[in-house]
KEKELO-668753 format. One record per residue (C-alpha): x, y, z; residue in one letter; residue number from 1. Coordinates in steps of 0.05 Angstrom, whole numbers. Layout:
N
X	Y	Z	a	NUM
...
END
This chain:
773
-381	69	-46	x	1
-350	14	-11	x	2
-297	-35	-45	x	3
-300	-102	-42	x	4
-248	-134	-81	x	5
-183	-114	-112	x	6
-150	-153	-166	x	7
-77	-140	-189	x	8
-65	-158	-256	x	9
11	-128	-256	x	10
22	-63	-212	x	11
94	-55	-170	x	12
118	-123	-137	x	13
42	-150	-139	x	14
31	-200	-196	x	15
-38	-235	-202	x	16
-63	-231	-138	x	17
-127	-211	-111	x	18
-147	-179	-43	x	19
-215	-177	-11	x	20
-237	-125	33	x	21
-287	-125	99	x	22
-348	-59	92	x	23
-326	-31	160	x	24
-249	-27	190	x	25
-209	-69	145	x	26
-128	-72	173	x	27
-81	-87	115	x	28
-13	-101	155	x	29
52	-117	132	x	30
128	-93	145	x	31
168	-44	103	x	32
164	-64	26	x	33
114	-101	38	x	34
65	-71	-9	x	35
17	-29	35	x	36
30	36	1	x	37
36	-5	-80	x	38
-44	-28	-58	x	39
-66	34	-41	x	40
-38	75	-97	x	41
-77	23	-144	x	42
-134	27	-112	x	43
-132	111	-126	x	44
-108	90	-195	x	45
-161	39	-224	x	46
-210	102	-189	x	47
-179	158	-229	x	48
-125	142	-274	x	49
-55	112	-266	x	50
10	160	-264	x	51
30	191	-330	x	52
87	230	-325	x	53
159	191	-302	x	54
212	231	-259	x	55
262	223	-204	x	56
204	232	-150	x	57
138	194	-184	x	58
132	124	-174	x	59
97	89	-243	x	60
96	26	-200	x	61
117	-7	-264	x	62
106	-86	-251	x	63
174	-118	-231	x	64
168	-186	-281	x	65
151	-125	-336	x	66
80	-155	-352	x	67
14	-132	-365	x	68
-10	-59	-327	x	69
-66	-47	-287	x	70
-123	-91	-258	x	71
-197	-84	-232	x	72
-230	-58	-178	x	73
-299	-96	-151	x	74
-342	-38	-118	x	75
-411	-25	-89	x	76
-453	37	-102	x	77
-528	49	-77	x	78
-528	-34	-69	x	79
-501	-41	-140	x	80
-444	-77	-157	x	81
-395	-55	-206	x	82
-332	-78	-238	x	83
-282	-34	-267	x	84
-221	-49	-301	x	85
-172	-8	-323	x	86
-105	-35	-359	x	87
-38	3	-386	x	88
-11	64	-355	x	89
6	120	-414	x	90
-53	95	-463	x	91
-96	60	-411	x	92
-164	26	-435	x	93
-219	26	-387	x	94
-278	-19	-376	x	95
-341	-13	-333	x	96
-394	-69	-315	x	97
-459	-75	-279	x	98
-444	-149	-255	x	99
-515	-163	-237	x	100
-544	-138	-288	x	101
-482	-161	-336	x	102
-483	-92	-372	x	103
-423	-69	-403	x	104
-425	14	-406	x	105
-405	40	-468	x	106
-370	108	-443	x	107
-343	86	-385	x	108
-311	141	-351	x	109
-370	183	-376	x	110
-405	139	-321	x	111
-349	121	-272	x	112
-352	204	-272	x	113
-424	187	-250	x	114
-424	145	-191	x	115
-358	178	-161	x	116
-398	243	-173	x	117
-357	319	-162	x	118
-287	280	-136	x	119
-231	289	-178	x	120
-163	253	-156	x	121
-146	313	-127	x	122
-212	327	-81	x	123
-200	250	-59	x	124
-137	248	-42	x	125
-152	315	2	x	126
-214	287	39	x	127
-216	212	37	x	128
-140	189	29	x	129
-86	206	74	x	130
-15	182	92	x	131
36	201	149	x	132
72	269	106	x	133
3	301	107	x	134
-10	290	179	x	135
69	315	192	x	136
41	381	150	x	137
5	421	205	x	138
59	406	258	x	139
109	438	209	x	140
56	506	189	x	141
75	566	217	x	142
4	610	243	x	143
4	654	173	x	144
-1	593	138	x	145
-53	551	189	x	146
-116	586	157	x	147
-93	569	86	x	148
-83	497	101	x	149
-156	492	141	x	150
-186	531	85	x	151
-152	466	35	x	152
-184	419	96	x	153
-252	447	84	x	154
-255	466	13	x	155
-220	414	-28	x	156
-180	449	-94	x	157
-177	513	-54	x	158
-101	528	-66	x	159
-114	527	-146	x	160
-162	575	-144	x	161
-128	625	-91	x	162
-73	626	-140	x	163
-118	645	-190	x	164
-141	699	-150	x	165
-75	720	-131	x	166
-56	732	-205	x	167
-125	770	-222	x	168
-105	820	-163	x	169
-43	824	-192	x	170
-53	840	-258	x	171
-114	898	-238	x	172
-57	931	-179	x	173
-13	926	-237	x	174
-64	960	-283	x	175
-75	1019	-242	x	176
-48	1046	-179	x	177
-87	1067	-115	x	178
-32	1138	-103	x	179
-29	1196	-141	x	180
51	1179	-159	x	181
27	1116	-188	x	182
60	1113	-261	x	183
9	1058	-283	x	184
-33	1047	-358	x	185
-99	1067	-328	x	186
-76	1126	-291	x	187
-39	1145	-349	x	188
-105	1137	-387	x	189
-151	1180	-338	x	190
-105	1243	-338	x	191
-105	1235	-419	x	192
-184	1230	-411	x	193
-187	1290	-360	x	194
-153	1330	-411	x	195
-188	1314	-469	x	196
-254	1332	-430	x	197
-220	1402	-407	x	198
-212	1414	-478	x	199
-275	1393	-503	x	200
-309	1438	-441	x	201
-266	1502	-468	x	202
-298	1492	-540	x	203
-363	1481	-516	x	204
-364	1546	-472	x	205
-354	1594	-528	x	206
-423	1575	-555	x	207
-472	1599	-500	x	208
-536	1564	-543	x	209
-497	1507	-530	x	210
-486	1506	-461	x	211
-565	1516	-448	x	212
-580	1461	-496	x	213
-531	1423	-455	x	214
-577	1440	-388	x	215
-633	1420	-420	x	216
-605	1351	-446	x	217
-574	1332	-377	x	218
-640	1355	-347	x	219
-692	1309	-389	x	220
-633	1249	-377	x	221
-638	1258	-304	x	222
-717	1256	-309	x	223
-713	1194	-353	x	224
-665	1156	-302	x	225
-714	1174	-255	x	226
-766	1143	-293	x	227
-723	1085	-315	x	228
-718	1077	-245	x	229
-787	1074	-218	x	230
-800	1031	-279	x	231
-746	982	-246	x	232
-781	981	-186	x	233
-842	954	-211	x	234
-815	899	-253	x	235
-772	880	-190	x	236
-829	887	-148	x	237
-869	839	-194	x	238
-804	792	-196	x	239
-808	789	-121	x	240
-879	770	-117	x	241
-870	715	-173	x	242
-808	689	-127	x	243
-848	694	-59	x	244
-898	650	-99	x	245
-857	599	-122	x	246
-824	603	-61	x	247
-887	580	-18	x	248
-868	504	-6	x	249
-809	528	23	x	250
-831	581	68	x	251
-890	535	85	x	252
-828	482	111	x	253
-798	538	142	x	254
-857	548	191	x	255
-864	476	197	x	256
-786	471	231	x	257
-796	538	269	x	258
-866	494	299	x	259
-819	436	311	x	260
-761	468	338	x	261
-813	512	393	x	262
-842	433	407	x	263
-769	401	425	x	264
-726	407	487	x	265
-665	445	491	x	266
-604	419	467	x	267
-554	394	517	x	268
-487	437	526	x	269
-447	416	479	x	270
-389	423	547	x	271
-437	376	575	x	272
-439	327	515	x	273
-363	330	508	x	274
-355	316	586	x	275
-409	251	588	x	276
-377	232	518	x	277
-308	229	552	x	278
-329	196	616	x	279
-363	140	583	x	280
-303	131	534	x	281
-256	127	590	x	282
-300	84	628	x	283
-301	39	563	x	284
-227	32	565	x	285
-228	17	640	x	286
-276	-37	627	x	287
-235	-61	572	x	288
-172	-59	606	x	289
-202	-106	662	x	290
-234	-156	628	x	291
-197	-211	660	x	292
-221	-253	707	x	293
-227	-218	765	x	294
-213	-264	835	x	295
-218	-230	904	x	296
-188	-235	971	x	297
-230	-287	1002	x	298
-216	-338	936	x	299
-137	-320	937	x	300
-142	-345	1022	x	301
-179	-395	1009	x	302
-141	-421	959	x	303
-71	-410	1009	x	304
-114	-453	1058	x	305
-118	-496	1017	x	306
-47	-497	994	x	307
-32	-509	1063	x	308
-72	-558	1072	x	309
-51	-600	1009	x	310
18	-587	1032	x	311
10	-618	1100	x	312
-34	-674	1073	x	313
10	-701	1022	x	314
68	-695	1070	x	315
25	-741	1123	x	316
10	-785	1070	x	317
85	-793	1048	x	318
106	-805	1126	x	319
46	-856	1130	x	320
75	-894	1068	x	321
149	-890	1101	x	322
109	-923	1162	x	323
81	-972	1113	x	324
146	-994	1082	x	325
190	-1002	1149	x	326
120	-1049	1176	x	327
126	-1095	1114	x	328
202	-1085	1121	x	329
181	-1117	1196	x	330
132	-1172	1167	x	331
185	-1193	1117	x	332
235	-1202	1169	x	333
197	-1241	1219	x	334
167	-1282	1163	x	335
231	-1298	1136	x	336
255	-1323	1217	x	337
208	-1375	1210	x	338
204	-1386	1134	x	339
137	-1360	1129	x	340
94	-1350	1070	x	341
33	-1321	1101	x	342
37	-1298	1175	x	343
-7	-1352	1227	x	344
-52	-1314	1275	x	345
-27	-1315	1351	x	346
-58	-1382	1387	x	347
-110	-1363	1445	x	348
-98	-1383	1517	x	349
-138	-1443	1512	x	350
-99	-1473	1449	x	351
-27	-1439	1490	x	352
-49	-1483	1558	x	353
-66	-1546	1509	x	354
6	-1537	1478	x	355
35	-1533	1542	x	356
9	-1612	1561	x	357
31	-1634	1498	x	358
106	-1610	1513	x	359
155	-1668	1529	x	360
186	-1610	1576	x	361
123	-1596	1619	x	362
105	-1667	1629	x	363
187	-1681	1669	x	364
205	-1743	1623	x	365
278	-1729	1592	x	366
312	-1760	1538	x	367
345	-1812	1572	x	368
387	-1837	1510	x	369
416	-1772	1494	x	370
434	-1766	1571	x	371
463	-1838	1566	x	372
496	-1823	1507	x	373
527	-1758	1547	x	374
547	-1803	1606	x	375
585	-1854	1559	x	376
628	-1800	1531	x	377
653	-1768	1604	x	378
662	-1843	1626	x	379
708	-1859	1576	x	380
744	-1787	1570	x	381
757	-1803	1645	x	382
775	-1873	1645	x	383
826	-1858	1578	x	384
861	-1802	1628	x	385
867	-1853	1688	x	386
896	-1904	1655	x	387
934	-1858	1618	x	388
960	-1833	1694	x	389
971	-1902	1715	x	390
1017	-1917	1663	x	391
1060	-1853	1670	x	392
1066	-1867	1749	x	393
1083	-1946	1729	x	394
1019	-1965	1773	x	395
1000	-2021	1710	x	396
949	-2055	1747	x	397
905	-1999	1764	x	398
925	-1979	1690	x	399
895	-2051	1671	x	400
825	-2043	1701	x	401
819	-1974	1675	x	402
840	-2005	1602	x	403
784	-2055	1621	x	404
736	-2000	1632	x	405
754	-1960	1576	x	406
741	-2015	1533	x	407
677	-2029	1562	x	408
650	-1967	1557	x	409
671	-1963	1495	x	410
627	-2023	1474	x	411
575	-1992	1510	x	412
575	-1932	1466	x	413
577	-1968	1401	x	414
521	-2007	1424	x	415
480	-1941	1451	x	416
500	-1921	1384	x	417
473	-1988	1341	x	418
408	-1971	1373	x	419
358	-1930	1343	x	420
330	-1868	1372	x	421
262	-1863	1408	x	422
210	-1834	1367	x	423
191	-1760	1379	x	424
122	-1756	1406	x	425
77	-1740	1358	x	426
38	-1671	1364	x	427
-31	-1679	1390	x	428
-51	-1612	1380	x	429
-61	-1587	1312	x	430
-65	-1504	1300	x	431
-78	-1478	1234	x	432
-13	-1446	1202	x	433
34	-1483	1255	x	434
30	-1552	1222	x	435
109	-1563	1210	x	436
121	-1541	1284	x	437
125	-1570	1359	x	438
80	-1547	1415	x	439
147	-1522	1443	x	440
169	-1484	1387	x	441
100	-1460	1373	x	442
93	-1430	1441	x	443
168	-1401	1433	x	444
145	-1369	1366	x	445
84	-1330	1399	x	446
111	-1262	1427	x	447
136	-1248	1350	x	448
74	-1279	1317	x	449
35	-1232	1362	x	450
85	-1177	1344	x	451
72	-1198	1271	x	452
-2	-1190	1280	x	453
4	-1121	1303	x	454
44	-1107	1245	x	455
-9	-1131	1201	x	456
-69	-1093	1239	x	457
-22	-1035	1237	x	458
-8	-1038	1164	x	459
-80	-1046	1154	x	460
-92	-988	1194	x	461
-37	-944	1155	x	462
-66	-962	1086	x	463
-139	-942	1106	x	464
-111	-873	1128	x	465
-66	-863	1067	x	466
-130	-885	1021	x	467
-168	-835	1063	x	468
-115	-782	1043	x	469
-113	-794	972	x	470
-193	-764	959	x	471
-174	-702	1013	x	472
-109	-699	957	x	473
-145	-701	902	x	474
-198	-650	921	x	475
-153	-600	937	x	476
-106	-615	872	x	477
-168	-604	836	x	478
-196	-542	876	x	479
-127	-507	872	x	480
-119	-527	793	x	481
-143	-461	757	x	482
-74	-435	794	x	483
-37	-490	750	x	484
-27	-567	743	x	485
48	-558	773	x	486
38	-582	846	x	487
106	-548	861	x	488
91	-511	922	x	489
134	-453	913	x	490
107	-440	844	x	491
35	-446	873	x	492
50	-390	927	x	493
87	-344	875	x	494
24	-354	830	x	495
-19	-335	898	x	496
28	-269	899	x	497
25	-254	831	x	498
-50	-258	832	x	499
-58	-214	896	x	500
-10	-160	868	x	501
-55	-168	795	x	502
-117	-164	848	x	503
-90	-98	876	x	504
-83	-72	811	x	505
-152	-91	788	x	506
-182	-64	851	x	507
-145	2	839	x	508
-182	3	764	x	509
-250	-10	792	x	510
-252	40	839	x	511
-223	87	788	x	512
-276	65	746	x	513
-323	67	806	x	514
-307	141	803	x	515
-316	149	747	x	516
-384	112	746	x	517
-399	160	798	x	518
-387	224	760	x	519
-424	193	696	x	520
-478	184	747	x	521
-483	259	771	x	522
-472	293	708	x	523
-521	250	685	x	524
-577	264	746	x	525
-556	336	732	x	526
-580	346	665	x	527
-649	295	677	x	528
-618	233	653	x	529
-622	168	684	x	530
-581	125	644	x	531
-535	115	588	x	532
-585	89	539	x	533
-626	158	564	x	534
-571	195	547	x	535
-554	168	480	x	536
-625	173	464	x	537
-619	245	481	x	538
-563	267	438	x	539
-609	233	379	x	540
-665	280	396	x	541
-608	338	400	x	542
-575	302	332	x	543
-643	313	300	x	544
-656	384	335	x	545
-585	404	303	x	546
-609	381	235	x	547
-668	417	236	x	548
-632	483	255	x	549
-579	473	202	x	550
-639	462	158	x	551
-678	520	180	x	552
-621	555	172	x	553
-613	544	99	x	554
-680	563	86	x	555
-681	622	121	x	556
-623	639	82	x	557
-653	610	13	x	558
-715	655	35	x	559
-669	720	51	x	560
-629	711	-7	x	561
-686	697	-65	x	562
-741	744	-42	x	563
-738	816	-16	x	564
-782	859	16	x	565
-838	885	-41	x	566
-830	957	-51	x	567
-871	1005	-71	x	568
-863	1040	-140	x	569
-845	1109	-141	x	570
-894	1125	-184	x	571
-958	1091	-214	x	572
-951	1049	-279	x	573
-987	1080	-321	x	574
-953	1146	-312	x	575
-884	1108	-320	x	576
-907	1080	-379	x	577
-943	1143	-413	x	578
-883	1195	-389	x	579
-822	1157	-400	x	580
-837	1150	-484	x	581
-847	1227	-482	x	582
-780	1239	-446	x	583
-743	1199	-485	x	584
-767	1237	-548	x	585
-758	1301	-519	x	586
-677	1277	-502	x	587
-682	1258	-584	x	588
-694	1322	-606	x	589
-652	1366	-559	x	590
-594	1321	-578	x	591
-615	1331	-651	x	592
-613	1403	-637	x	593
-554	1400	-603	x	594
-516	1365	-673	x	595
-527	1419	-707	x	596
-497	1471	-671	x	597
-443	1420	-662	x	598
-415	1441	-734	x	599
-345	1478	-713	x	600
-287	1424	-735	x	601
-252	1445	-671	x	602
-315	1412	-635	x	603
-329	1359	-677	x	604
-251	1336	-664	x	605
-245	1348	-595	x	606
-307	1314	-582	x	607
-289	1250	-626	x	608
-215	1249	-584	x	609
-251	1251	-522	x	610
-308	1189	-542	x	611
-240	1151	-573	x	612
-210	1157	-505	x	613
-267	1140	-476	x	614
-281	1084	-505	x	615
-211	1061	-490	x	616
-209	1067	-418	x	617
-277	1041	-417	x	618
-247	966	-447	x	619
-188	972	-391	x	620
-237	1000	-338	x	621
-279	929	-353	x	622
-217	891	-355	x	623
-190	923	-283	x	624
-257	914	-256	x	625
-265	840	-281	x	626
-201	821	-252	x	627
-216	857	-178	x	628
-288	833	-178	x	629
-263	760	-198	x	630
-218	759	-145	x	631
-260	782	-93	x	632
-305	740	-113	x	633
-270	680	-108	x	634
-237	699	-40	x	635
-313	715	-20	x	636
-343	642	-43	x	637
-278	606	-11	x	638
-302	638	52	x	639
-374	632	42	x	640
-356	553	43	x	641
-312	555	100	x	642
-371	594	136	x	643
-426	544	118	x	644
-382	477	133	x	645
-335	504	189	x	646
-377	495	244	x	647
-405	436	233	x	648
-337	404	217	x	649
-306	443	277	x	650
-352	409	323	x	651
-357	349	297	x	652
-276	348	301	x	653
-290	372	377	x	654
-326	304	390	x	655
-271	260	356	x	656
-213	306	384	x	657
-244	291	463	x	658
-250	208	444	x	659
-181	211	416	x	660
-152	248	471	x	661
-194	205	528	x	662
-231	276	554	x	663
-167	307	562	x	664
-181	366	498	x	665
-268	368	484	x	666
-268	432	438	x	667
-233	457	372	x	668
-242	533	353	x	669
-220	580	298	x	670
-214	649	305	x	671
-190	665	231	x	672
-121	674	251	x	673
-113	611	297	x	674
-140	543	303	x	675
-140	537	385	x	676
-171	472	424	x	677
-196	474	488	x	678
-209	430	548	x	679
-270	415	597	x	680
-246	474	639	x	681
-247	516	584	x	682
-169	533	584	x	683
-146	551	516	x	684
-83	528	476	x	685
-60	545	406	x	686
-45	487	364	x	687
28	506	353	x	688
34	506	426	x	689
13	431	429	x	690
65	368	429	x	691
69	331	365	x	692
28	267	377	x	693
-27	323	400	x	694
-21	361	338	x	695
-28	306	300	x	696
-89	277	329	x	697
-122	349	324	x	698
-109	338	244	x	699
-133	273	243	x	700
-198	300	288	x	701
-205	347	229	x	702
-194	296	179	x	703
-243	245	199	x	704
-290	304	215	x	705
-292	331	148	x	706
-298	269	116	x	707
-367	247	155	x	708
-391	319	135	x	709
-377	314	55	x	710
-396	233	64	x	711
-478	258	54	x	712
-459	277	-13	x	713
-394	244	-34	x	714
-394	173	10	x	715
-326	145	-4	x	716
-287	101	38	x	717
-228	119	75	x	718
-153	105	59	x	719
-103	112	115	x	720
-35	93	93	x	721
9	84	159	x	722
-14	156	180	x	723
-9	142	253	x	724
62	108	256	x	725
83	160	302	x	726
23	139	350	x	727
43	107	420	x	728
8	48	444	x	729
-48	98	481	x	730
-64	140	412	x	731
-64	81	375	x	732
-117	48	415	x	733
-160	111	418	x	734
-153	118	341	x	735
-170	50	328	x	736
-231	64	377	x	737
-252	122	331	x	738
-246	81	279	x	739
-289	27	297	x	740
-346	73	309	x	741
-341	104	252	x	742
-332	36	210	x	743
-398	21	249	x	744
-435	80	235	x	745
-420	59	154	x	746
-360	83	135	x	747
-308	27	103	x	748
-240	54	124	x	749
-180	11	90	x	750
-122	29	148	x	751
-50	9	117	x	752
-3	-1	174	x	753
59	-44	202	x	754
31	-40	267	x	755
15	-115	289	x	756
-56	-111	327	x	757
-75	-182	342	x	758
-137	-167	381	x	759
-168	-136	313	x	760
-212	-171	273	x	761
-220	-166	193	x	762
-139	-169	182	x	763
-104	-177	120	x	764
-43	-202	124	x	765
15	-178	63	x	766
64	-219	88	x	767
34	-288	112	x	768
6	-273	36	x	769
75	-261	3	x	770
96	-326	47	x	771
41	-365	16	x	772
57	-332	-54	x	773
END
């Protein structure tokens, strides 16, 4: 069965909703009160009936807005689908569909009963549903009690009926006691039978004819249980043949496994199994835990070489551009001496010597009216302070001539003044860029237009090597960028130590998982494998040599059990058949004789007392021996079951035990007074001497184990309700491990759990529902 779809009609705190489910490991996650445990327990109640009876410890899950009960349950059986509905909790009414074939059943728990089979709320809940108090249970058993809770593991409904065997044992002890001193109604009713024979013996003695007739009788009995016997022989001999007969197909498929099983290899050790089991589960966790990308030493130094080099690039480039602002810096200044626009190039020596001719200063002809001019001023400043002398020292002639000259020379100079300058000269030599200049100034300008120049040929220079940076930059930006896009150079290098320390750690699983590769490897040459794939193949082949043992097994047993070894009768037929008629006639009339001598009262009554008594302690004989033989019985089928399903589960628990445990335990044993689990080594431990979290898995090991046995007959899913909250992060990730294999080998497994798992698949989600909600 697998279940596909749960609708809520009202049930707890869910109201209307509806929940899909995923056919392999489906993880239903969600806090506390979130409604794990109110979906499970109505999944287990659409199966087999809702909670009848209220009290201070059952939960009715009655629906908080006090609505409609119940709701339906969407379901798959042998590829059929199936919809069944079942609403109200004290007088529910149930409903059953076929949806493809849109068939509604009639008696619908008549064939619910069908497809869920022998499972009974009870037997589920014991095999295929389980929460965290039951896998607390064996932690908390003390040894005496161990074997009663496997037997429950194994045989599902065992307590009921040991309790019914406990009172059937009871009631026979009680009936009669195994001592003499024992005061009890049957031994009380064999000493009242003892004496009523006594007495019955005493009146029988005083008649002699009697006593021989009494020979006689007990003689011809004797021959006819002979013959009654013999007679039994033949018809069971006769039964026997008819069984062998019937029994020929499977004798015939007896021989034809024993052919088989002569044909096929042996089985690997199941040590050995255990050992490459846990080797390849490790190395699967290994593998797991380094899936990352792994980077090695020669990427993490190439990328610090690079580092380096991006660091020492981009700092050239930044002191090239502080070069490149104090040279424009330069041009701007020198431009701005000369009012400049664009810098002029640097005349040659040709245009330089040409300048040179054209200067007014190179060719010896001064300004003579500027020099007049000059001359003019010192006269009169001179001839002002003479005369000015004169006429302190009373000498006013000479004061008179030098007033004449002063005032001629001052005519002079407003003349020289009147008169209009002489025309510069006119450059003859025109250079490109120096058009507003004189030769003169145009030769005095050239030491800074040539240091200009160099300032633009050395700019030019600088940008060509900061654009040849910038690609180098780039390159290594982009080589180094899977580090990250910061280009803060500390970060980089603590990203480069980071990954060399995560390198070192990853270099420490793979050769742990080298070694590990490497042991695989030998075990593997050891036993004639060559690979994994040859190994798994192999523990088909043993899977399939196992089954046919188990089934050749059963027949053998089927065979031992239903046909016996033919006998031969003690006697022929026909003498069985001709003599026994005559004996029994002969017994006739000696007892007929016998009546009549019988006549004495005394007799008569004594013998009557002793057939009343014995037909009394006949009834509580039966009812003893009922009780003791029902008892045994059960006790004797209980451990038939455990004998025929043990094993198998037991190893099968062995296998799950060593993938849950990572190799560490690869064996579970019971010794009928101890469940014990062993290791690779083959050192022993009893379960009580385990830690919790080890216990635990060992019960879930048997859990799981059991389950996949019964699931050939009874294939249910699987309802885990939080049962490994006690887990730590290791167990959990083994469990789930387990779980996925078995979810791939078939089995739907619904795991309820407030453990958040993001790296699972096939989620759902009860409170980003109840958010939506």
């Amino acid at each position: 069965m697998q279940i596909k779809q749960a609708k809520i009609v009202g049930f707890g705190q869910w109201t209307n909703q509806t929940f899909d489910f995923d056919a392999g490991l489906q993880l239903i996650f969600g806090m506390n009160e979130a409604g794990k445990t109110t979906l499970h327990q109505f999944i287990n109640g659409v199966l087999f009936g809702f909670p009848q009876a209220k009290g201070r410890h059952v939960n009715t899950y009655e629906p908080q807005n006090q609505g409609a009960y119940g709701g339906s349950l969407i379901f798959e059986v042998e590829q059929k689908l199936y919809e069944l509905t079942r609403m109200g909790r004290t007088q529910s009414t149930l409903k059953l569909v076929a949806i493809e074939e849109e068939i509604e059943f009639g008696d619908p728990q008549a064939q619910l009963q069908t497809l869920l089979g022998p499972l009974t709320k009870e037997s589920f809940e014991a095999v295929f549903s389980f929460n965290q108090e039951a896998l607390l249970a064996i932690f908390a058993l003390k040894p005496a009690q161990l074997n009663e809770h496997l037997r429950q593991i194994v045989v599902p409904g065992s307590p009921a009926w040991l309790d019914f065997s406990e009172q059937l044992d009871k009631q026979a002890t009680d009936q009669f006691g195994t001592t003499k001193t024992a005061k009890r109604a049957l031994n009380n009713e064999l000493k009242t039978l003892s004496e009523a024979k006594q007495s019955l013996q005493n009146a029988v003695e005083n008649e002699p004819q009697l006593v021989e007739l009494d020979q006689q009788i007990a003689t011809t009995k004797a021959q006819i249980q002979a013959l009654l016997a013999a007679q039994a022989d033949q018809q069971h001999t006769a039964l026997q043949t008819a069984k062998q007969a019937q029994l020929a197909p499977v004798i015939e498929r007896r021989d034809t496994i024993k052919a088989q099983l002569a044909q096929r290899s042996a089985s690997l050790e199941l040590g050995t199994t255990n050992q490459l089991d846990a080797l390849i589960s490790q190395i699967k966790v290994l593998n797991q835990a380094g899936q990352a990308d792994l980077i090695d030493g020669s990427q993490l130094d190439q990328a610090e070489h690079q580092l380096s080099e991006l660091v020492a690039s981009v700092q050239q480039q930044t002191d090239l551009q502080r070069q490149e602002i104090a040279l424009k810096q330069q041009q701007a200044v020198l431009l701005q001496k000369y009012n400049l626009v664009e810098p002029p190039h640097p005349i040659n020596d040709v245009a330089a010597a040409a300048l040179q001719k054209a200067s007014p200063t190179r060719r010896g002809k001064p300004d003579y009216t500027t020099n007049k001019r000059n001359l003019l001023l010192v006269g009169i400043l001179i001839a002002f302070t003479a005369m000015f002398i004169a006429v302190m020292m009373a000498q006013f002639i000479v004061g008179g001539v030098m007033a004449a000259l002063l005032v001629f020379s001052i005519v002079l100079l407003w003349h020289t003044q009147q008169k209009p300058a002489a025309t510069p000269p006119i450059n003859p030599i025109i250079v490109p860029g120096y058009e507003k200049f004189s030769p003169q100034e145009i030769l005095l300008m050239q030491p800074d237009m040539r240091q200009l120049d160099q300032t633009t040929i050395n700019h030019q220079v600088l940008t060509q090597r900061i654009a040849a940076l910038t690609p180098q930059i780039i390159q290594l930006r982009s080589a180094l960028s899977w580090l990250d896009m910061q280009e803060d150079e500390s970060y980089l290098r603590q990203q480069l130590a980071n990954l060399r320390a995560k390198m070192a750690q990853t270099t420490q699983v793979q050769q742990q998982l080298q070694s590990l590769t490497d042991d695989l490897n030998q075990t593997l040459l050891r036993n004639g494998l060559t690979s994994i794939s040859a190994y798994e193949a192999r523990k088909q082949a043993d899977e399939e040599t196992r089954r046919l043992q188990n089934e050749l097994t059963m027949l053998e047993a089927q065979v031992t059990e239903f046909v016996e070894p033919v006998k031969n009768p003690a006697m022929p037929v026909t003498v069985t058949t001709q003599t026994l008629p005559e004996a029994q006639q002969h017994l006739a009339d000696l007892t007929q004789q016998r009546q009549r001598l019988i006549s004495d009262v005394k007799i008569s009554t004594t013998q009557q007392s002793l057939a009343n008594q014995t037909a009394k302690l006949e009834a509580e004989l039966t009812d003893y021996f009922v009780n003791r033989l029902t008892a045994t019985w059960i006790n004797a089928t209980l451990n038939t079951a455990i004998g025929s399903r043990a094993p198998l589960m037991l190893a099968q628990a062995g296998e799950i035990l060593a993938k849950l445990t990572q190799g560490k335990y690869t064996k579970l044993a019971y010794n009928k007074t101890m469940l014990e689990v062993s290791n690779f080594a083959g050192d022993t431990w009893q379960v009580i001497q385990l830690s919790k979290g080890t216990a635990e898995q060992v019960y879930v090991a048997l859990r799981l184990a059991f389950a996949q046995v019964v699931r050939t007959q009874m294939p249910m899913p699987l309802l885990i309700d939080d049962a490994f909250v006690d887990f730590d992060t290791q167990r959990r990730t083994a469990m789930l491990y387990v779980l996925n294999e078995l979810a791939t080998a078939g089995t739907q497994i619904l795991y309820f759990t407030a453990h958040h798992m993001p790296n699972e698949q096939n989620i759902l989600d009860l409170d980003a529902l109840k958010e939506e909600l």
